[in-house]
Short mmCIF file of the C-alpha atoms (twelve columns), coordinates in Angstrom:
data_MODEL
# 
_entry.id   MODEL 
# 
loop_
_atom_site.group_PDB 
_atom_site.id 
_atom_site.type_symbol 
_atom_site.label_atom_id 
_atom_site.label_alt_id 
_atom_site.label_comp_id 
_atom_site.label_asym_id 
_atom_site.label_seq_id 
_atom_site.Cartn_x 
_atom_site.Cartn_y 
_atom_site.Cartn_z 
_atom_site.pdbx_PDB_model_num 
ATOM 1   C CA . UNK A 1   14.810  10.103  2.166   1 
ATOM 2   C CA . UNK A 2   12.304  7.469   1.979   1 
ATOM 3   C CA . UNK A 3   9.983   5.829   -0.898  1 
ATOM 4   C CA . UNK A 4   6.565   5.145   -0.595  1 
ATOM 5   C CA . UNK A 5   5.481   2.527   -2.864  1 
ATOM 6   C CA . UNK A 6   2.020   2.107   -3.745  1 
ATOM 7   C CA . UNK A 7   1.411   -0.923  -5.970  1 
ATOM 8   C CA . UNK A 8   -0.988  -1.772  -8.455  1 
ATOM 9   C CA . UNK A 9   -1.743  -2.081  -11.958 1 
ATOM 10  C CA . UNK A 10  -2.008  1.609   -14.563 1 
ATOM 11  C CA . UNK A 11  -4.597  2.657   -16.558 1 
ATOM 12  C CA . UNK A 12  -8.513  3.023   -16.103 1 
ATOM 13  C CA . UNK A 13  -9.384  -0.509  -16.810 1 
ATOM 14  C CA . UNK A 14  -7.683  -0.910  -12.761 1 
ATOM 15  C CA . UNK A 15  -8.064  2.056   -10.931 1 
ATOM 16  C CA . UNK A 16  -10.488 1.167   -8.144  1 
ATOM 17  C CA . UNK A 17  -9.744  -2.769  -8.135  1 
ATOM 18  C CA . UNK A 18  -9.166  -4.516  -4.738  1 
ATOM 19  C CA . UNK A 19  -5.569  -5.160  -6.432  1 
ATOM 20  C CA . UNK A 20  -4.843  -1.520  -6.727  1 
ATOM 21  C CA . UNK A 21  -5.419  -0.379  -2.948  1 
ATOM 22  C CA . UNK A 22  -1.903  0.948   -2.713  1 
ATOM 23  C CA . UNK A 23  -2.188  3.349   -5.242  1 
ATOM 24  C CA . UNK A 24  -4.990  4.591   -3.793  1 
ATOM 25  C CA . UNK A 25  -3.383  5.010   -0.807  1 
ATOM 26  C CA . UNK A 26  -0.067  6.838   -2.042  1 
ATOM 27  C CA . UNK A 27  -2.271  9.212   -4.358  1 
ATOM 28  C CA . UNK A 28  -4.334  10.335  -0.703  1 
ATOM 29  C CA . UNK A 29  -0.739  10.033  1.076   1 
ATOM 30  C CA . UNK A 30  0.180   12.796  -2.089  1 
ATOM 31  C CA . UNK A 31  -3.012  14.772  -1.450  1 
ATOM 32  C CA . UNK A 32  -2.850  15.390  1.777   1 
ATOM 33  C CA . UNK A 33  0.655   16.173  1.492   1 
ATOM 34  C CA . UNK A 34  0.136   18.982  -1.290  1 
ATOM 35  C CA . UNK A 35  3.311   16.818  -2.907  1 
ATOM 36  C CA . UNK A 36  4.279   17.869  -6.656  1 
ATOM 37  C CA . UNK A 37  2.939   17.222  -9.608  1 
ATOM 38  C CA . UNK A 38  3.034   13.098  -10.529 1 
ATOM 39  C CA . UNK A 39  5.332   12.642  -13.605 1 
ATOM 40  C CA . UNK A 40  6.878   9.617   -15.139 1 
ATOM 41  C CA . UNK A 41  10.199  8.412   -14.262 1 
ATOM 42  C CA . UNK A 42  11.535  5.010   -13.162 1 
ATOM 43  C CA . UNK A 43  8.827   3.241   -15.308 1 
ATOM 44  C CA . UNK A 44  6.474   4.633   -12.746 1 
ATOM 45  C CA . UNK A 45  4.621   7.916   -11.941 1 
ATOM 46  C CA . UNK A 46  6.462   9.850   -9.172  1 
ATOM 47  C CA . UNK A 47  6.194   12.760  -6.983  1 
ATOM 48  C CA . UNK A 48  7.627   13.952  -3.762  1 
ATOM 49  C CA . UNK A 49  6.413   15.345  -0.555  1 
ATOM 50  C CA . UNK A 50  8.186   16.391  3.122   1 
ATOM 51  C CA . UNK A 51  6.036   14.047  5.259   1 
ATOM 52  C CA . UNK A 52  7.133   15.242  8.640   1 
ATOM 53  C CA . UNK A 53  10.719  15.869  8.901   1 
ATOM 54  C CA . UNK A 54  11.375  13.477  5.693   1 
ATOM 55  C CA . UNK A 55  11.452  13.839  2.140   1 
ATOM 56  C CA . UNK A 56  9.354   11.265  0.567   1 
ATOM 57  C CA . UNK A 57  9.189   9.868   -2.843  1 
ATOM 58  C CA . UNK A 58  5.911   8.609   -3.696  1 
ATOM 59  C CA . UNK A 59  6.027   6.033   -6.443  1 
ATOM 60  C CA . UNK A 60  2.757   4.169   -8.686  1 
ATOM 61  C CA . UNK A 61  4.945   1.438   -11.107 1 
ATOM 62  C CA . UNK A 62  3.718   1.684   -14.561 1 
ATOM 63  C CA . UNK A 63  5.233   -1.572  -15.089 1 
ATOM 64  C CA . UNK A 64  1.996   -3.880  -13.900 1 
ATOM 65  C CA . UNK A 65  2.185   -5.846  -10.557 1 
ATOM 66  C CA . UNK A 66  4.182   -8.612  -11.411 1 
ATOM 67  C CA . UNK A 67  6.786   -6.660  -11.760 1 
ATOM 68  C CA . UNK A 68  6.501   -3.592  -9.887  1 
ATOM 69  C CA . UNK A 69  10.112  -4.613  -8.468  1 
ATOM 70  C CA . UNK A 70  11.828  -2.584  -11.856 1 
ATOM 71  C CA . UNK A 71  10.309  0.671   -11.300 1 
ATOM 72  C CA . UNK A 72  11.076  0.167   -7.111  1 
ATOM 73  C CA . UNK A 73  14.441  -1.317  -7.891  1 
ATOM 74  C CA . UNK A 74  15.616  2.042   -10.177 1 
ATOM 75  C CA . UNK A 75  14.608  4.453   -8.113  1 
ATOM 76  C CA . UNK A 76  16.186  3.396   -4.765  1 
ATOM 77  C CA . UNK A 77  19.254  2.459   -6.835  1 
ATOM 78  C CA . UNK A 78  19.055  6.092   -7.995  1 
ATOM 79  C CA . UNK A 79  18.342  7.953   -5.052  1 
ATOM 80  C CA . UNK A 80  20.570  5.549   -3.004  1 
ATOM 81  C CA . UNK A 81  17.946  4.470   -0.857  1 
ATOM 82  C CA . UNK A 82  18.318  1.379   1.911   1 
ATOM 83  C CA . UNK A 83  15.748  -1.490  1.745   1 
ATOM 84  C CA . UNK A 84  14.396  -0.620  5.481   1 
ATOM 85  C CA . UNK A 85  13.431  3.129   3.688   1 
ATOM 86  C CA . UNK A 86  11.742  1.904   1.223   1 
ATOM 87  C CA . UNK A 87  7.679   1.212   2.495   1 
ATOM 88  C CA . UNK A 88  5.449   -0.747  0.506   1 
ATOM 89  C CA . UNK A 89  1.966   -0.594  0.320   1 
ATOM 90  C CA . UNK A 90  -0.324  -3.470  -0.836  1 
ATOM 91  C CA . UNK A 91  -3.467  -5.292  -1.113  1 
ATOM 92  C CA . UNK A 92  -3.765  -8.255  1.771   1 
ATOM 93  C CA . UNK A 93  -5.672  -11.086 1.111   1 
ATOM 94  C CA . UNK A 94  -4.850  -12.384 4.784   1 
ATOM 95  C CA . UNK A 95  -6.452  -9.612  6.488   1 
ATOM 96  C CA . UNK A 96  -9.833  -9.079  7.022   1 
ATOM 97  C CA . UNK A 97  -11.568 -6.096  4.880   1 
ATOM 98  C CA . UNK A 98  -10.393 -2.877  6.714   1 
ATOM 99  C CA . UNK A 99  -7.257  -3.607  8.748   1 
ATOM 100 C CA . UNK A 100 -3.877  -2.715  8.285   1 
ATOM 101 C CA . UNK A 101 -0.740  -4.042  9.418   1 
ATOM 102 C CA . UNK A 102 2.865   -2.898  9.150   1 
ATOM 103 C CA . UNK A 103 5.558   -5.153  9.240   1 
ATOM 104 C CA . UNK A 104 9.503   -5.093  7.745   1 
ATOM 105 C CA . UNK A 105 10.240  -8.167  5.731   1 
ATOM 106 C CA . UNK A 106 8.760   -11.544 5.975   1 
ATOM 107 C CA . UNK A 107 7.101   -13.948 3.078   1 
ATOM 108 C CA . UNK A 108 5.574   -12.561 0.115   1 
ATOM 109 C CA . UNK A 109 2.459   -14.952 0.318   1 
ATOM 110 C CA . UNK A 110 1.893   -15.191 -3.266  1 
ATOM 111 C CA . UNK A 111 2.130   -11.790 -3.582  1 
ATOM 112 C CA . UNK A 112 3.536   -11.112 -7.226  1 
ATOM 113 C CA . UNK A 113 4.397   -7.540  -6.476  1 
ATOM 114 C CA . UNK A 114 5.781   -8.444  -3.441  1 
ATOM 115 C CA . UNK A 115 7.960   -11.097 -5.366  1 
ATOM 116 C CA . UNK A 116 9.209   -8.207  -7.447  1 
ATOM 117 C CA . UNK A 117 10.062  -6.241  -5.351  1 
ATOM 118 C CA . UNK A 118 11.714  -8.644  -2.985  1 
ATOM 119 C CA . UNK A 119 13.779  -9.977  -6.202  1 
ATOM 120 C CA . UNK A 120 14.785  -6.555  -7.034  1 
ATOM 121 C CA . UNK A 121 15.902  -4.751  -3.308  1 
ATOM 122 C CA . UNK A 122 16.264  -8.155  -1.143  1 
ATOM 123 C CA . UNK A 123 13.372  -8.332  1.486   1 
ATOM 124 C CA . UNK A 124 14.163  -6.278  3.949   1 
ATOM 125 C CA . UNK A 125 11.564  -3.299  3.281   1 
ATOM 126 C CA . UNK A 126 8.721   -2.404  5.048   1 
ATOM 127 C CA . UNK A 127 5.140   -3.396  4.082   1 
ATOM 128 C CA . UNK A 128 1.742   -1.897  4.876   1 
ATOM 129 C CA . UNK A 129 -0.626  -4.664  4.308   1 
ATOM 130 C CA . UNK A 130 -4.254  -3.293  3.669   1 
ATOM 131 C CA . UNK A 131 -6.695  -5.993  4.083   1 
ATOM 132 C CA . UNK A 132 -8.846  -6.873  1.577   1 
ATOM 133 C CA . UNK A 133 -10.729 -10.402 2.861   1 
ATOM 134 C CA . UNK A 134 -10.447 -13.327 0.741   1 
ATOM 135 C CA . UNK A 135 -13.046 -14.589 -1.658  1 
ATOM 136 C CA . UNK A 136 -13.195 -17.803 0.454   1 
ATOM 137 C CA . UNK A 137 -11.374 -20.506 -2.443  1 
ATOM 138 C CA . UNK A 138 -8.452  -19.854 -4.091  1 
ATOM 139 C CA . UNK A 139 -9.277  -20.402 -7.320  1 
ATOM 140 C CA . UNK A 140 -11.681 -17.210 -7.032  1 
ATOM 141 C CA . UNK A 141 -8.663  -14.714 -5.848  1 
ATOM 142 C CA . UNK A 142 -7.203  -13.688 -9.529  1 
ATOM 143 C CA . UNK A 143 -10.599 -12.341 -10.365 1 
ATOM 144 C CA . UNK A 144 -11.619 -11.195 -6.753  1 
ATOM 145 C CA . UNK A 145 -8.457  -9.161  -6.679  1 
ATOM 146 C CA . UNK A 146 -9.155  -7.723  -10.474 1 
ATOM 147 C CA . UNK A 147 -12.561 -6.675  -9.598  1 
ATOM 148 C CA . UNK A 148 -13.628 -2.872  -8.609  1 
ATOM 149 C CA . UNK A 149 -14.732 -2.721  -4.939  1 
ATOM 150 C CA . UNK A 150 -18.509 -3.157  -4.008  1 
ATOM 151 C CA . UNK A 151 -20.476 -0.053  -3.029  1 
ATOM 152 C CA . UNK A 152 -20.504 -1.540  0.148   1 
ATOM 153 C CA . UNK A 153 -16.741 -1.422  0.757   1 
ATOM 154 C CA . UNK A 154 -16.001 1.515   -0.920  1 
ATOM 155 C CA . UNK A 155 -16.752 3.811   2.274   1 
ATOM 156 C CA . UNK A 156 -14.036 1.805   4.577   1 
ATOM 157 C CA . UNK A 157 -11.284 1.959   1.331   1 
ATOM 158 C CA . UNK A 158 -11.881 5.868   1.690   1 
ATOM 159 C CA . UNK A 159 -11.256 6.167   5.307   1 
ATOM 160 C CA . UNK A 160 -8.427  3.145   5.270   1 
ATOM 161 C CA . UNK A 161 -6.745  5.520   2.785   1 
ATOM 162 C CA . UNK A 162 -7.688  8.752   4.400   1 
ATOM 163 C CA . UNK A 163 -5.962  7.685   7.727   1 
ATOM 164 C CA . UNK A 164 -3.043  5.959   5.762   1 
ATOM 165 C CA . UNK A 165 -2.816  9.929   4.498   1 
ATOM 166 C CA . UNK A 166 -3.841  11.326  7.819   1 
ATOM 167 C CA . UNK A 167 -0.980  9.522   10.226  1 
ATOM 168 C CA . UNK A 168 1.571   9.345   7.315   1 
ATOM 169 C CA . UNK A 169 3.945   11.674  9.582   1 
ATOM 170 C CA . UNK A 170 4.206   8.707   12.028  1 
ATOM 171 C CA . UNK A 171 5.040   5.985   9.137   1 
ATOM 172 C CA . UNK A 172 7.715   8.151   7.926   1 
ATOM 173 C CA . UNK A 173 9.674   8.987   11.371  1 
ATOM 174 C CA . UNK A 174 9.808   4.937   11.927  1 
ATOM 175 C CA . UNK A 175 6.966   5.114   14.125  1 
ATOM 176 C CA . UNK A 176 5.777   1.925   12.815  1 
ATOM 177 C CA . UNK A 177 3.303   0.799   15.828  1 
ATOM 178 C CA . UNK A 178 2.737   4.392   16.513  1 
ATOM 179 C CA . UNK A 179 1.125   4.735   12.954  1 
ATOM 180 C CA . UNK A 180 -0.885  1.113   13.246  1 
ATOM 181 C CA . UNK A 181 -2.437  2.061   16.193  1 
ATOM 182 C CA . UNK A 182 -3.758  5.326   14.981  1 
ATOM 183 C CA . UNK A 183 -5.228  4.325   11.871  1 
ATOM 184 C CA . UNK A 184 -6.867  1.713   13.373  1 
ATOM 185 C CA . UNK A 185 -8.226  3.903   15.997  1 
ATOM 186 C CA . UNK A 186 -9.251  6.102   13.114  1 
ATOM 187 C CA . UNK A 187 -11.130 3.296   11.272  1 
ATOM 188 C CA . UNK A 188 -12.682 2.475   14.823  1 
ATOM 189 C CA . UNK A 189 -14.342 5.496   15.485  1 
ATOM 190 C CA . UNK A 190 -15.173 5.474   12.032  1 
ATOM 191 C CA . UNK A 191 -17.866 2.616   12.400  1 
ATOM 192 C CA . UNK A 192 -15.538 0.265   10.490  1 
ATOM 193 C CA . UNK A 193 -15.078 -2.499  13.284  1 
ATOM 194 C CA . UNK A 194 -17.699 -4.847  12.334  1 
ATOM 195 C CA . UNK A 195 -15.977 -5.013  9.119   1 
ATOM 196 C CA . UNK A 196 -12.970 -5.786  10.286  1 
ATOM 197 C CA . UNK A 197 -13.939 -8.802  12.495  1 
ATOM 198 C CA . UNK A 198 -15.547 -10.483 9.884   1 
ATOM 199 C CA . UNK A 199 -12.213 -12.172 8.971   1 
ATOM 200 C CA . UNK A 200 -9.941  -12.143 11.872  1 
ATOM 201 C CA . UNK A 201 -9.378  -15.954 11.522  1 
ATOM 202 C CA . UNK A 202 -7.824  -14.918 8.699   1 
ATOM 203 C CA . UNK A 203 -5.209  -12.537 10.274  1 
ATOM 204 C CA . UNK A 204 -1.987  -13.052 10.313  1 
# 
């Protein structure tokens, strides 16, 4: 059994800010999935879908960003689930608009959510970072991040979250690489390159 965490912040007032890109993807992950209904439990909404061979519990914290960690923490304390099968998926200021990359542990790079949920399971899960770009000074992030997408970027969040939905299988069978590759190949041939070279200094 496995969680996928989406993180973000509830309520209308968020929904389609940059901060709130892992929701987004964990609600197409659920879609595409034909999971159960979303109810609340674990100071988050939950459902659950077989995502390949695995049983997945998808998970949206009701609990706001900064501490996302509470809902995270009580349901893999519940369900008995190990760090490594918990997966997290965030916003990334780091990455250019458009990529994605998976990695298991590491720094939380000022990530409050990240902090949570670091503070609540240790840091040994694993994270899909979904680029957002950075608003160029850092005293601009805390409202770039709380701000809708553009009209402009709204087709590449679709298709980042379609393929996130699309090659879930892969992500959930440990595949890791397997599941980079092909969602990046997906945003590719999706016309979605030129948008993600536009911060590759910023990578990593």
């Amino acid at each position: 059994m496995l969680i996928f965490a989406g993180l973000g912040n509830p309520g209308a007032r968020y929904a389609r800010n940059r901060h709130n890109i892992g929701f987004m993807a964990v609600e197409a992950i659920a879609r595409a999935h034909r999971a159960s209904p979303w109810r609340s439990r674990f100071q988050g909404e939950v459902c659950e879908a077989m995502i390949g061979a695995e049983k997945v519990i998808l998970l949206k914290p009701q609990t706001y960003m900064n501490v996302s960690g509470r809902a995270v923490g009580e349901a893999a304390h519940f369900f008995k689930i190990a760090p490594a099968d918990v997966i997290a998926f965030h916003d990334e200021l780091d990455l250019a608009p458009a990529k994605l990359r998976v990695k298991l542990g590491g720094g939380n790079a000022g990530h409050n959510g990240l902090r949570s949920m670091t503070a609540a399971i240790g840091n040994d899960y694993r994270r899909v970072r979904m680029g957002i770009g950075h608003p160029g000074d850092k005293a601009l992030v805390h409202a770039y991040v709380l701000n809708d997408f553009g009209k402009a970027e709204q087709p590449w969040v679709a298709d980042l979250c379609t393929a996130c939905a699309d090659y879930a299988t892969l992500l959930a069978a440990g595949d890791d690489a397997g599941f980079q590759n092909k969602v990046h190949l997906y945003m590719d041939a999706r016309g979605h390159s030129a948008v993600k070279r536009l911060g590759e200094k910023a990578e990593d």
